[in-house]
N, C-alpha and C positions, 0 to 999 in steps of 0.2 A: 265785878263783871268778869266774866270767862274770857279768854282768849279764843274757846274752840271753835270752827266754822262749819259750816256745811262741805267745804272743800276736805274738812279733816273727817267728819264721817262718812262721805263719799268714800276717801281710799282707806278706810277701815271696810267699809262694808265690800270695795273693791277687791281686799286681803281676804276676809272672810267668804268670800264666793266662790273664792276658789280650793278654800280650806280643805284639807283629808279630815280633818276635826269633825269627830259624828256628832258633839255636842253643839255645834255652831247653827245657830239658828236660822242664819242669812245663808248658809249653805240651806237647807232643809227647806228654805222658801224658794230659793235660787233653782234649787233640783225640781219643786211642785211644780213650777213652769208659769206664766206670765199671768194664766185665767187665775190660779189662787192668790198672787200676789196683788194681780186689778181687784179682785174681791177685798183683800186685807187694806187695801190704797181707799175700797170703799166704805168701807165696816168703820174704818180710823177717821177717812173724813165728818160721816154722820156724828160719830162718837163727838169730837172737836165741835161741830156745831151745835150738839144736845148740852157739852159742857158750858160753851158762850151763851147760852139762853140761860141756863142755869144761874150763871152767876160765879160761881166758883171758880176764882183763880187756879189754885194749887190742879183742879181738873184740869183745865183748859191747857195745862202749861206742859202737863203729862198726856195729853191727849194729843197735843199738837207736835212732841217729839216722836211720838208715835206716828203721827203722819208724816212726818218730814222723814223718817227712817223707812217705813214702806213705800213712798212716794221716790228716794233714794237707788230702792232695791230694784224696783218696776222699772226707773228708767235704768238702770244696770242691766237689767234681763234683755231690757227690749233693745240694748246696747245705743242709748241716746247720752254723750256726757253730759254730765251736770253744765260743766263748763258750754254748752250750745242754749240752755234752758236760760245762762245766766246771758248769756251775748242778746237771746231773746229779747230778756228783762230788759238790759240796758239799751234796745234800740229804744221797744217800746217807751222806756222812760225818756226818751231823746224829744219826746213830741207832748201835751199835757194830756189825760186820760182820754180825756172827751175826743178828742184829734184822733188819738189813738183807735177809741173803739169804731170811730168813723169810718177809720181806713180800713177795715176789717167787714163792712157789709152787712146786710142785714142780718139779724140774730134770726 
């Protein structure tokens, strides 16, 4: 088991964003601006659900760092920290799903 976290690719991708590095990839999405990076956050989620229907781990496992990494990037662009998505997570988990999705109104 890895030690690495989301916290630790956040300030990877948080260094690379600001990178002079022409080769750095997270600069080159960072500079395309928030619509190409929503489009890549969309492309990789589809991708992640084509792979779970599939079947295939080793996909799904690479498909799904891919969205954790664009999904990363977007909330960088659009200057949301990781750290507000995770305080989210844990209130919501404060109450059981069902509770949860209640207090939230109709879909």
């Amino acid at each position: 088991m890895t030690g690495f976290t989301l916290s630790d690719l956040d300030r990877i991708i948080g260094t690379r964003a600001t990178s002079d590095d022409p080769s750095s990839y997270t600069r080159k999405l960072i500079d395309r601006g928030v619509t190409k990076i929503a489009q890549k956050v969309g492309e990789e989620g589809v991708e992640t659900a084509l792979a779970a229907v599939a079947g295939d781990e080793a996909e799904l496992t690479g498909e799904a760092a891919d969205l954790l990494y664009h999904l990363l990037v977007l909330l960088r662009a659009r200057g949301v920290p990781l750290a507000a998505v995770m305080a989210e997570l844990e209130r919501r988990t404060a109450q059981s799903g069902l509770q949860e999705k209640a207090s939230r109104g109709k879909d």
